[in-house]
VMD Tcl script that builds the backbone (N, CA, C; Angstrom):
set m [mol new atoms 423]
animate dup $m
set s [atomselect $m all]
$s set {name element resname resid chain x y z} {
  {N N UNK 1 A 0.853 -1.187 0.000}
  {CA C UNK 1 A 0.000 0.000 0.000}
  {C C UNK 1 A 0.897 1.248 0.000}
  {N N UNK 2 A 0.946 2.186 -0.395}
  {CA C UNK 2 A 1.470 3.849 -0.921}
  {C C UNK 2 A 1.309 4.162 0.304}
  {N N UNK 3 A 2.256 5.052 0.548}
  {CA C UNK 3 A 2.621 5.689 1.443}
  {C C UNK 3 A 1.681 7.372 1.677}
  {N N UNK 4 A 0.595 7.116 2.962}
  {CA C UNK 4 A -0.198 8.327 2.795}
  {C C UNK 4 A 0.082 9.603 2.802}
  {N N UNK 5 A 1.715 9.841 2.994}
  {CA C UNK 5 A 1.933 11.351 2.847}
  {C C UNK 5 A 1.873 11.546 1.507}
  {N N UNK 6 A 1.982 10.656 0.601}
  {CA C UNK 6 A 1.975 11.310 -1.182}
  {C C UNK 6 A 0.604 11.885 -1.324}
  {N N UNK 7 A 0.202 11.628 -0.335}
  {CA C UNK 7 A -1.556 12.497 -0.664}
  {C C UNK 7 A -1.441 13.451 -0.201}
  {N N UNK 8 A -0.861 14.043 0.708}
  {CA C UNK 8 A -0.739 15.440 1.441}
  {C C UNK 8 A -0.947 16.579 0.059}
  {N N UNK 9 A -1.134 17.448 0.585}
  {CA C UNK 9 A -1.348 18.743 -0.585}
  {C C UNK 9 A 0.023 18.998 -0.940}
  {N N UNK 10 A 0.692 19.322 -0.043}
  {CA C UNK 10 A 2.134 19.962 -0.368}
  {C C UNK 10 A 3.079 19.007 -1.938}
  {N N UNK 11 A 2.413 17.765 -1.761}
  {CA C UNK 11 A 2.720 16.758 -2.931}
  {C C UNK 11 A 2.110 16.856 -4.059}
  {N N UNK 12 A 0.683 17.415 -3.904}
  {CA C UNK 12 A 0.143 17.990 -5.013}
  {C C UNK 12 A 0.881 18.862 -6.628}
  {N N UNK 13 A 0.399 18.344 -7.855}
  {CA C UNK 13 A 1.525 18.733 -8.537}
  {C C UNK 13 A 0.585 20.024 -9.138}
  {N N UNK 14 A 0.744 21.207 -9.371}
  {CA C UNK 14 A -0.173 22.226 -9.284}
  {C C UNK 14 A -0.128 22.480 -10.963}
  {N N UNK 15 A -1.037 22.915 -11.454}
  {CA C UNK 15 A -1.322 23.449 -12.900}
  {C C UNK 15 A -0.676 24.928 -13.516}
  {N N UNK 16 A -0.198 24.899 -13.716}
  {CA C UNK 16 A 0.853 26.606 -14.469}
  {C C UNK 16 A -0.582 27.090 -15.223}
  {N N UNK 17 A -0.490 27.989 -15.638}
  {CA C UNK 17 A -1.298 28.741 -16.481}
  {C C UNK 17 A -0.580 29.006 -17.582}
  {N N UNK 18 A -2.083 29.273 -18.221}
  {CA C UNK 18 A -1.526 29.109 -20.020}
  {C C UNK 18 A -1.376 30.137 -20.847}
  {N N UNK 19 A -0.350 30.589 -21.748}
  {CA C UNK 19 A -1.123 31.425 -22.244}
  {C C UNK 19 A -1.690 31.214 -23.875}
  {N N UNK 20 A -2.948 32.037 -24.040}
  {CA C UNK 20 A -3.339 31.726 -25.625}
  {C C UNK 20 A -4.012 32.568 -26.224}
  {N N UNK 21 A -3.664 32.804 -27.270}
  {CA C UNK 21 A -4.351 34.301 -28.594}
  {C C UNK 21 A -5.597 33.699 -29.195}
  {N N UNK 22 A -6.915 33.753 -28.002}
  {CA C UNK 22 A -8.109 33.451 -28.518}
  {C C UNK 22 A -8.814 34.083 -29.806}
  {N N UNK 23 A -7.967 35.319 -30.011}
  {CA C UNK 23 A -8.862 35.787 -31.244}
  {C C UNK 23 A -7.620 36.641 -32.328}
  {N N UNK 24 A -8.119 36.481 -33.561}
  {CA C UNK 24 A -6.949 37.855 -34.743}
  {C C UNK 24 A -6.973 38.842 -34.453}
  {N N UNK 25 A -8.821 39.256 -33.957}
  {CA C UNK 25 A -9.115 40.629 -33.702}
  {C C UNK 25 A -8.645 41.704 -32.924}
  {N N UNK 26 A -7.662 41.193 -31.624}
  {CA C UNK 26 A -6.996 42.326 -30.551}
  {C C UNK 26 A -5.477 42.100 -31.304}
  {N N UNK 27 A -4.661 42.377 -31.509}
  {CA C UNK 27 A -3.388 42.798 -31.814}
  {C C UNK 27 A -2.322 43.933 -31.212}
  {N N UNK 28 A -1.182 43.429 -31.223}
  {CA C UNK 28 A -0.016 44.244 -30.287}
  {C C UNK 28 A -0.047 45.337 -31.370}
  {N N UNK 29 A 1.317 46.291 -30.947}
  {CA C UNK 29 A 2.339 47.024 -31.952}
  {C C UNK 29 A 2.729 46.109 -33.345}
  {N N UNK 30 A 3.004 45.313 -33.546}
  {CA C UNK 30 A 3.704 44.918 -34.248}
  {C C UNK 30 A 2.988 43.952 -35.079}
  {N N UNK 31 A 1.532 43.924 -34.734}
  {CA C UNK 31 A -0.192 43.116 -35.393}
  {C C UNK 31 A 0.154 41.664 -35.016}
  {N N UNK 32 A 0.893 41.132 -34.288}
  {CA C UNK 32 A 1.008 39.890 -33.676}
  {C C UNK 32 A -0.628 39.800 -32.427}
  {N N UNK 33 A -1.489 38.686 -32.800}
  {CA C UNK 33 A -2.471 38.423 -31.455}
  {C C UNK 33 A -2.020 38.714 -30.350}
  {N N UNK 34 A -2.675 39.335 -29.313}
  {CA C UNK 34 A -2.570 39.289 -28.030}
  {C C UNK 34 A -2.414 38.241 -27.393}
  {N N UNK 35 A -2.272 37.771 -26.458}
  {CA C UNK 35 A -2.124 36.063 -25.898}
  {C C UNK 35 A -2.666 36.714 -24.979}
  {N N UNK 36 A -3.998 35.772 -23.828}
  {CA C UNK 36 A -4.428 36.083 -23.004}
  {C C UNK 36 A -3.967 34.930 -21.840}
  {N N UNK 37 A -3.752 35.204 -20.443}
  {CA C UNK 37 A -3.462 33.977 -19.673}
  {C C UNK 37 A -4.767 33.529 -19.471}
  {N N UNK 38 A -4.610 31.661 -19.077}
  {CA C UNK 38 A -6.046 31.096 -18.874}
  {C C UNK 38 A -5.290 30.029 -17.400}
  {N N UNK 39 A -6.188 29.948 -16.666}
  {CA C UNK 39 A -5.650 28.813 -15.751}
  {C C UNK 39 A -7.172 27.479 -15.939}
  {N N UNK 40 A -6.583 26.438 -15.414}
  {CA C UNK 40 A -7.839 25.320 -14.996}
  {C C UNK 40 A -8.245 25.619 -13.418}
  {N N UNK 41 A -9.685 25.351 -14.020}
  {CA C UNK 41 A -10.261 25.680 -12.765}
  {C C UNK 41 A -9.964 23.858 -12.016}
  {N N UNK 42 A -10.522 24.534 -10.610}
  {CA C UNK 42 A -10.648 22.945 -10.019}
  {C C UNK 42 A -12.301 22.600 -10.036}
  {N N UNK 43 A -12.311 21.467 -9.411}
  {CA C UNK 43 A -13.241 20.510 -9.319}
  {C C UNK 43 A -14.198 21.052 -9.102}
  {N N UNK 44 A -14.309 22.207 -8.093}
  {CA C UNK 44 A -14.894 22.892 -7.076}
  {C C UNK 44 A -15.271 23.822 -7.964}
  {N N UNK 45 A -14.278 24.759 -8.028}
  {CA C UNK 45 A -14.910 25.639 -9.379}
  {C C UNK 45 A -15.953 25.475 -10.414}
  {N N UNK 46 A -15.424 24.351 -11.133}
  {CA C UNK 46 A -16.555 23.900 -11.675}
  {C C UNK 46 A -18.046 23.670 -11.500}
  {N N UNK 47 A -17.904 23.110 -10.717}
  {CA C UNK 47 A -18.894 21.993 -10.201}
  {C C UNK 47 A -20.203 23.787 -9.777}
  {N N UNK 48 A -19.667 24.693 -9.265}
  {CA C UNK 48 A -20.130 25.785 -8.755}
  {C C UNK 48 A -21.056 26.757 -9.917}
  {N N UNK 49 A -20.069 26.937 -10.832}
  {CA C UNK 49 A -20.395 27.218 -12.184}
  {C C UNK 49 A -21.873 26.393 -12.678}
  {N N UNK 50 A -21.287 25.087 -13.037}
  {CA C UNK 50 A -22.338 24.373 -13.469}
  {C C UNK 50 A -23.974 24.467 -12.544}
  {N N UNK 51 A -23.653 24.366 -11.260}
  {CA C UNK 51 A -24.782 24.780 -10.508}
  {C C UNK 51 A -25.637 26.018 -10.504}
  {N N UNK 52 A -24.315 27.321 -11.154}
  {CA C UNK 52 A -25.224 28.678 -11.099}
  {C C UNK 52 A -25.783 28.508 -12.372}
  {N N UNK 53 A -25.469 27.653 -13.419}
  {CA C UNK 53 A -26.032 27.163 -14.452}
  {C C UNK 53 A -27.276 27.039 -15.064}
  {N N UNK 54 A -27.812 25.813 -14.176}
  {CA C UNK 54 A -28.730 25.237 -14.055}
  {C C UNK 54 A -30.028 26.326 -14.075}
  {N N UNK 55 A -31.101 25.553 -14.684}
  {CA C UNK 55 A -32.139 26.211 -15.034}
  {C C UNK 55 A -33.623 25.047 -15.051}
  {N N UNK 56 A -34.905 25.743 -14.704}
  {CA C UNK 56 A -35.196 24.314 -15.024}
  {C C UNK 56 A -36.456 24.460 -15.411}
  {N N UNK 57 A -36.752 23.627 -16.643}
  {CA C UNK 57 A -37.703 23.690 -18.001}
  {C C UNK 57 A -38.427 22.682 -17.551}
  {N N UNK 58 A -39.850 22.842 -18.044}
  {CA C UNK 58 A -40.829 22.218 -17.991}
  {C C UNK 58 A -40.668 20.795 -19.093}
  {N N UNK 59 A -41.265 19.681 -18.456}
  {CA C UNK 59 A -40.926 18.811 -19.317}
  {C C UNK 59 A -42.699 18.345 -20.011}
  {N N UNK 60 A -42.404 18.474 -20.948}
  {CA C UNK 60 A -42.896 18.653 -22.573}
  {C C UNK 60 A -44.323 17.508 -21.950}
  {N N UNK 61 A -45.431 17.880 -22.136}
  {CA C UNK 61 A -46.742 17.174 -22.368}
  {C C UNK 61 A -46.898 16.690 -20.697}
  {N N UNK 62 A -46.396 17.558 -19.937}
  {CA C UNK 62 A -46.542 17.258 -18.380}
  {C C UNK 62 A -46.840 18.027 -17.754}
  {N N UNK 63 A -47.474 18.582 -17.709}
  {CA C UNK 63 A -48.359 20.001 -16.547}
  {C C UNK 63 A -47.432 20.547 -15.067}
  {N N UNK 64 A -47.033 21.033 -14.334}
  {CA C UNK 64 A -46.253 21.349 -13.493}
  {C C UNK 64 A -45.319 20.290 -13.048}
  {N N UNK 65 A -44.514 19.903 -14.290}
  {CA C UNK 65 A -43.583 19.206 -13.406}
  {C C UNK 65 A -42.350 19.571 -14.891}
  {N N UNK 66 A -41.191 19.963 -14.221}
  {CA C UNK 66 A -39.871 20.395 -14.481}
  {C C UNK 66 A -38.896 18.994 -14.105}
  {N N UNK 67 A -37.563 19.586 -15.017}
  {CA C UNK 67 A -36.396 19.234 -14.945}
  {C C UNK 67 A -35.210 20.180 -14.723}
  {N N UNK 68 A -33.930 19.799 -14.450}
  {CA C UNK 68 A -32.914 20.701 -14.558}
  {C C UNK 68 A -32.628 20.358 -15.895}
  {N N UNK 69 A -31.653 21.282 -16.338}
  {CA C UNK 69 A -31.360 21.348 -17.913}
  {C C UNK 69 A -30.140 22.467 -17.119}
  {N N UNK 70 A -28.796 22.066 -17.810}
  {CA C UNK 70 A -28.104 23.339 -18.065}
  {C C UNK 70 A -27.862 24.443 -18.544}
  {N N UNK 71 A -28.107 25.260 -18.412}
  {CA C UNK 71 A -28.374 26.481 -18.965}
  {C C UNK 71 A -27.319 26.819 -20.120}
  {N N UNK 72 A -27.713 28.181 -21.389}
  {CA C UNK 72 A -26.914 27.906 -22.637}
  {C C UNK 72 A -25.637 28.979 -21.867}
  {N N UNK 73 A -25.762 29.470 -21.092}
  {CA C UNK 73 A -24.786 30.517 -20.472}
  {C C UNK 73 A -23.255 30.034 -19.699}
  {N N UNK 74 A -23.416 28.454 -19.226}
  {CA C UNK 74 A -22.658 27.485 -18.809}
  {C C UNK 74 A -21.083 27.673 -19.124}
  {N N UNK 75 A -20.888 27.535 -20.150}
  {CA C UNK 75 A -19.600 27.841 -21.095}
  {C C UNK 75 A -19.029 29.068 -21.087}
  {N N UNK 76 A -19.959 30.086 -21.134}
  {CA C UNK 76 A -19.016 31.481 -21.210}
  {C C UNK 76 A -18.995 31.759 -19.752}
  {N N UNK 77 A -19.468 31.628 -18.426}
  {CA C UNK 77 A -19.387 31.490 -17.346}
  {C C UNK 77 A -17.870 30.875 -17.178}
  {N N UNK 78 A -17.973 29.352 -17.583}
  {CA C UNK 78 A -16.386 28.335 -17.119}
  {C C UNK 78 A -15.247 29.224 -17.895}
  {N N UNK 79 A -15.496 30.268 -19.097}
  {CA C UNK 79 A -14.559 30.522 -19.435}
  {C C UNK 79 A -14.126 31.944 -19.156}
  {N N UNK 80 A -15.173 32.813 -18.815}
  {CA C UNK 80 A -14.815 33.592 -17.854}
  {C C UNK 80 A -14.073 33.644 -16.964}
  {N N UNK 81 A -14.195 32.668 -15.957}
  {CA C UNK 81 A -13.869 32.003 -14.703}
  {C C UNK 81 A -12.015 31.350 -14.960}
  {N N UNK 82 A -11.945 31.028 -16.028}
  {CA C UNK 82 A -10.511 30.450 -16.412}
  {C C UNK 82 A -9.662 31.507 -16.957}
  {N N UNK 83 A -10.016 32.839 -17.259}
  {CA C UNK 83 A -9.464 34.248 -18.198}
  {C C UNK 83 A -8.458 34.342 -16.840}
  {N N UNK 84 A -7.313 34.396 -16.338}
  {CA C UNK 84 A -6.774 35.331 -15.903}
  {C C UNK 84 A -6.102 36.692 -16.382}
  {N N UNK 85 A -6.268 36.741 -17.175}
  {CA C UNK 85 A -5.785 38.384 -18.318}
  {C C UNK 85 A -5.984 38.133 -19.804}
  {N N UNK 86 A -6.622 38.936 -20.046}
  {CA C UNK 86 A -6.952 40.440 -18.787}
  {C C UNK 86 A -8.356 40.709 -18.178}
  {N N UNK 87 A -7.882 41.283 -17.295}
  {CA C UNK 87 A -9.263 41.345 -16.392}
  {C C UNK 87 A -10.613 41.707 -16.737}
  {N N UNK 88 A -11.720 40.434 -17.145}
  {CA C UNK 88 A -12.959 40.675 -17.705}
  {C C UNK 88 A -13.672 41.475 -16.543}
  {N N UNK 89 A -13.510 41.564 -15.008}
  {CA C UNK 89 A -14.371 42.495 -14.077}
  {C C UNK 89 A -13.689 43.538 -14.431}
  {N N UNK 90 A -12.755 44.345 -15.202}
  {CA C UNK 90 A -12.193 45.239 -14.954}
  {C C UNK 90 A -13.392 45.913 -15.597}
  {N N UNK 91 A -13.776 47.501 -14.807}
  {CA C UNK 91 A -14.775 48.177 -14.991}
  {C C UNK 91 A -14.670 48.687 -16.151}
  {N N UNK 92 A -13.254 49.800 -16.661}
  {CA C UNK 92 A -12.930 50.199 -17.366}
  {C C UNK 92 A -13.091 49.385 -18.599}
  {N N UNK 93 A -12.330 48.305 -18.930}
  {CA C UNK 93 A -12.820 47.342 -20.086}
  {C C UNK 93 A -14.223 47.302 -20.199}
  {N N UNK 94 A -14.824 46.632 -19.171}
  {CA C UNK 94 A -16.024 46.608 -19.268}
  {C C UNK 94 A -17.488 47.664 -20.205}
  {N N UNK 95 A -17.181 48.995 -19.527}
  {CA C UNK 95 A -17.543 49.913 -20.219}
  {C C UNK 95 A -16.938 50.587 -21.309}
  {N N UNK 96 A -15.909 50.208 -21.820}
  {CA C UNK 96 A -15.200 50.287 -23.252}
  {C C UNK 96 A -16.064 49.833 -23.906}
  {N N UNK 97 A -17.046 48.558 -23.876}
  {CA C UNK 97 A -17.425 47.902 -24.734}
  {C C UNK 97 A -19.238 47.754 -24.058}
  {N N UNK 98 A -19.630 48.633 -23.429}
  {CA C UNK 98 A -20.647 49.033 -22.767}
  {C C UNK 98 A -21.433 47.921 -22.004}
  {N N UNK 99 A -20.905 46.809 -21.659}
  {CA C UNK 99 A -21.376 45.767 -20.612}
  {C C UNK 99 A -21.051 46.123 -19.494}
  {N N UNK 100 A -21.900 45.010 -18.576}
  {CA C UNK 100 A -21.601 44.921 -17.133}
  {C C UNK 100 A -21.343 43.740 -16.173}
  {N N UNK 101 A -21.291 42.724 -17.482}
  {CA C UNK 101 A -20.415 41.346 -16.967}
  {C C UNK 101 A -19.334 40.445 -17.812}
  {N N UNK 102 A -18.768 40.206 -16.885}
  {CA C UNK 102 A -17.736 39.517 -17.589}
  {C C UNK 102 A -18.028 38.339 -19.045}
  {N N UNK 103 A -18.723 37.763 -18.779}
  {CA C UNK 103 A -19.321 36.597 -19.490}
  {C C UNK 103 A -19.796 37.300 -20.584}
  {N N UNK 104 A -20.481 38.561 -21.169}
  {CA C UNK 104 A -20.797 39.403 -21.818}
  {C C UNK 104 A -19.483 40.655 -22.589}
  {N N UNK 105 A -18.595 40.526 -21.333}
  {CA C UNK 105 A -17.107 41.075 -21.992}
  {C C UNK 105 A -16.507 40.066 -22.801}
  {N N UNK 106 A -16.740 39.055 -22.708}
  {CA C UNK 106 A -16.026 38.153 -22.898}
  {C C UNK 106 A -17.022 37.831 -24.583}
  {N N UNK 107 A -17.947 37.411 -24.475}
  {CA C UNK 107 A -18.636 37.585 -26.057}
  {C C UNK 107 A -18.155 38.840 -26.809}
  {N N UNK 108 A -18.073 39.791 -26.390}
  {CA C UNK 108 A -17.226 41.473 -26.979}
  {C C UNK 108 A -15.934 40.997 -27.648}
  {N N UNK 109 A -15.820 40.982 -26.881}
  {CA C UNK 109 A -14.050 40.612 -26.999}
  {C C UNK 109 A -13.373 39.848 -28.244}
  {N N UNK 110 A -14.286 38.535 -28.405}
  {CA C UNK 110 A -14.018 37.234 -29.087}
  {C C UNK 110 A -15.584 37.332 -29.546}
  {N N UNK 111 A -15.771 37.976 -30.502}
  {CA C UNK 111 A -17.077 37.743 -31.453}
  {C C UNK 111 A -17.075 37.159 -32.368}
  {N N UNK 112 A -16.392 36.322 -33.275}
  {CA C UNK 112 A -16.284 35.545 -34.277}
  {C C UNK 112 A -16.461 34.240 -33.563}
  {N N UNK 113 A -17.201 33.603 -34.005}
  {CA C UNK 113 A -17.744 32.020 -33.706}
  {C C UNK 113 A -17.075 30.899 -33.978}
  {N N UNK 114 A -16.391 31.448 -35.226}
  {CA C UNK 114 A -15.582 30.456 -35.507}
  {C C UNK 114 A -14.027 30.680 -34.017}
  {N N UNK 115 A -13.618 31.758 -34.019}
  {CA C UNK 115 A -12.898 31.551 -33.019}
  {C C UNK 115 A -12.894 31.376 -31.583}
  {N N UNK 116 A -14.748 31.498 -30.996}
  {CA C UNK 116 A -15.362 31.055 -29.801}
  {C C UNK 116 A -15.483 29.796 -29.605}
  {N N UNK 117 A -15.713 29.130 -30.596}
  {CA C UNK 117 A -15.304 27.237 -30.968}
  {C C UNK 117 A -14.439 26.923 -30.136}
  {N N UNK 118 A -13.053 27.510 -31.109}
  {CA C UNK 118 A -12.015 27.110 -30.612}
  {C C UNK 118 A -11.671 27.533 -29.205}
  {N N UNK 119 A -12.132 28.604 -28.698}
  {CA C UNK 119 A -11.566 29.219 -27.055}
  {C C UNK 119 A -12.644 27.960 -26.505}
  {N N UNK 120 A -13.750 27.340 -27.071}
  {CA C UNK 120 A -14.446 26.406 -25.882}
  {C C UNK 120 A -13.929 25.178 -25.989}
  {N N UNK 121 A -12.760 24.307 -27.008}
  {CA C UNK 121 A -12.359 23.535 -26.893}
  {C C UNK 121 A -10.934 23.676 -26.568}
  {N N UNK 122 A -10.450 24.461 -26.264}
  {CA C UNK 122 A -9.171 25.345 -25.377}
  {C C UNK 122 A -9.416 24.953 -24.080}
  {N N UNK 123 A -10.223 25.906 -23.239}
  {CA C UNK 123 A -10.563 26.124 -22.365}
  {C C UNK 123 A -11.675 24.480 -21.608}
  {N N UNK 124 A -12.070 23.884 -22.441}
  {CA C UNK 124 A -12.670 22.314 -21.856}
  {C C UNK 124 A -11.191 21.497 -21.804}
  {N N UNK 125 A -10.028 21.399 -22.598}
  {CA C UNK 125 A -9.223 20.497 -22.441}
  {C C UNK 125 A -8.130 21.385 -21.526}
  {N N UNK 126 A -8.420 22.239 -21.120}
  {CA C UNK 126 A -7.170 22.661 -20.318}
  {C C UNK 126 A -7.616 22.749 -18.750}
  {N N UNK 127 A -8.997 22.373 -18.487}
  {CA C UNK 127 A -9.858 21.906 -17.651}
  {C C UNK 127 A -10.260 20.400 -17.388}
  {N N UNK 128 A -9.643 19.646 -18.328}
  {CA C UNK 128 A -9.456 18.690 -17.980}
  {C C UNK 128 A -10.545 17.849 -18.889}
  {N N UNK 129 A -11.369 18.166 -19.844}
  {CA C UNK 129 A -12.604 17.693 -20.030}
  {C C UNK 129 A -11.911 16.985 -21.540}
  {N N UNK 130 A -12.513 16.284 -21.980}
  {CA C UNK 130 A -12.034 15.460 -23.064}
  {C C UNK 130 A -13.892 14.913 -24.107}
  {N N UNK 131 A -13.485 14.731 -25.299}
  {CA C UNK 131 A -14.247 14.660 -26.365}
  {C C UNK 131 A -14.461 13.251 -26.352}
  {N N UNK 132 A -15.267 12.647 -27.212}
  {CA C UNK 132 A -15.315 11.300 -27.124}
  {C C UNK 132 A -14.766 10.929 -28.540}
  {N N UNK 133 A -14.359 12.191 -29.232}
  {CA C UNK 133 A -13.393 11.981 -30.402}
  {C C UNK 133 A -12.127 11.797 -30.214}
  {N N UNK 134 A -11.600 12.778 -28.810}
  {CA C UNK 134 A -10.358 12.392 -28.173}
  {C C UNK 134 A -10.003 11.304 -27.916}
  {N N UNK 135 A -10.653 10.584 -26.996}
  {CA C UNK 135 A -10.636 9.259 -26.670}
  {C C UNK 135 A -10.911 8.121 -27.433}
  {N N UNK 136 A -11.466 8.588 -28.472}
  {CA C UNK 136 A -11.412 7.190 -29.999}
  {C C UNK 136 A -10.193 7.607 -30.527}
  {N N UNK 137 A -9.674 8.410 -30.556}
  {CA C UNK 137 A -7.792 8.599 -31.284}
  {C C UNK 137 A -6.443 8.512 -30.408}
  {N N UNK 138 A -7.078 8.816 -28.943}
  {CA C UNK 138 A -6.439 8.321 -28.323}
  {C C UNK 138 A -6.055 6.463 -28.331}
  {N N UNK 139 A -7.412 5.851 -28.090}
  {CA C UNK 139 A -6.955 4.323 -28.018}
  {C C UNK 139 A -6.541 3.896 -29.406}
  {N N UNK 140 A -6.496 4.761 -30.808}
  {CA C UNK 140 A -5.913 4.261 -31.795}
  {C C UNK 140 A -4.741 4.217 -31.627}
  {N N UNK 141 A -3.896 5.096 -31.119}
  {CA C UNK 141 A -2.620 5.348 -31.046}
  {C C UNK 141 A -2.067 4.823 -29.855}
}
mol reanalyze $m
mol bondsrecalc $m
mol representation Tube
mol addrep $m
C-alpha cells in the first residue's frame, strides 16, 4: 500500500497557467495576437459554475412538473472564470465595450464564432474535459 503522505497537498503537482491568442481581432504594436493567460479551474470551481447554471424547463406534455437542464450561459461562465488576463471584471474594459459582466465582456471581446469554438475547446481540455473523439484517437494510437 502507498505511502499516505503522497496524498498530502504539499505533494500535489499544481497546474501553471496558459497562455493563448483566442482571437486575430486584438493585436499588439507589431499586429502579432494578443495572448491572453487562462488557468484550470478545479473541481470545485466547476462543479459551482455548473450549478449557477442550471435552469429548469418544464418537461414537454406534463403540466407542473420540471427538470434541470443546463443552462446555454454554462460555457461562457467556465470561461470567464478560467481568463486570468486580462481582467474581464475590470470596470474600465467593461464599459469600453458598454457591458456589465464579464461573461458578456467576454462575447465582446471574441465575437467571431468560428474563433469562440475554438476558445471552448481550449478552455474544456485545459480543464481537464475530453471529447469522445479524443478518446477514440487516443486508443488508436
Amino acid at each position: 500500500m502507498a505511502n499516505l503522505k503522497l496524498f498530502l497537498k504539499g505533494n500535489k503537482i499544481k497546474k501553471e497557467n496558459v497562455e493563448y491568442a483566442p482571437t486575430q481581432s486584438l493585436v499588439d504594436e507589431k499586429g502579432d495576437a494578443v495572448k491572453w493567460e487562462f488557468k484550470a479551474l478545479s473541481t470545485k470551481e466547476s462543479e459551482e459554475i455548473r450549478e449557477d447554471s442550471m435552469v429548469e424547463v418544464q418537461v414537454k406534455g406534463k403540466p407542473n412538473q420540471y427538470r434541470q437542464k443546463l443552462g446555454s450561459g454554462y460555457m461562457q461562465k467556465l470561461i470567464a472564470a478560467s481568463v486570468v488576463y486580462p481582467n474581464l471584471h475590470d470596470a474600465e474594459l467593461q464599459n469600453s465595450y458598454g457591458v456589465m459582466k464579464a461573461e458578456d465582456l467576454l462575447m465582446e471581446l471574441i465575437d467571431d464564432p468560428g474563433e469562440y469554438g475554438e476558445l471552448v475547446v481550449f478552455v474544456n481540455k485545459l480543464c481537464g474535459f475530453t471529447s469522445m473523439e479524443d478518446k477514440v484517437e487516443e486508443a488508436k494510437n
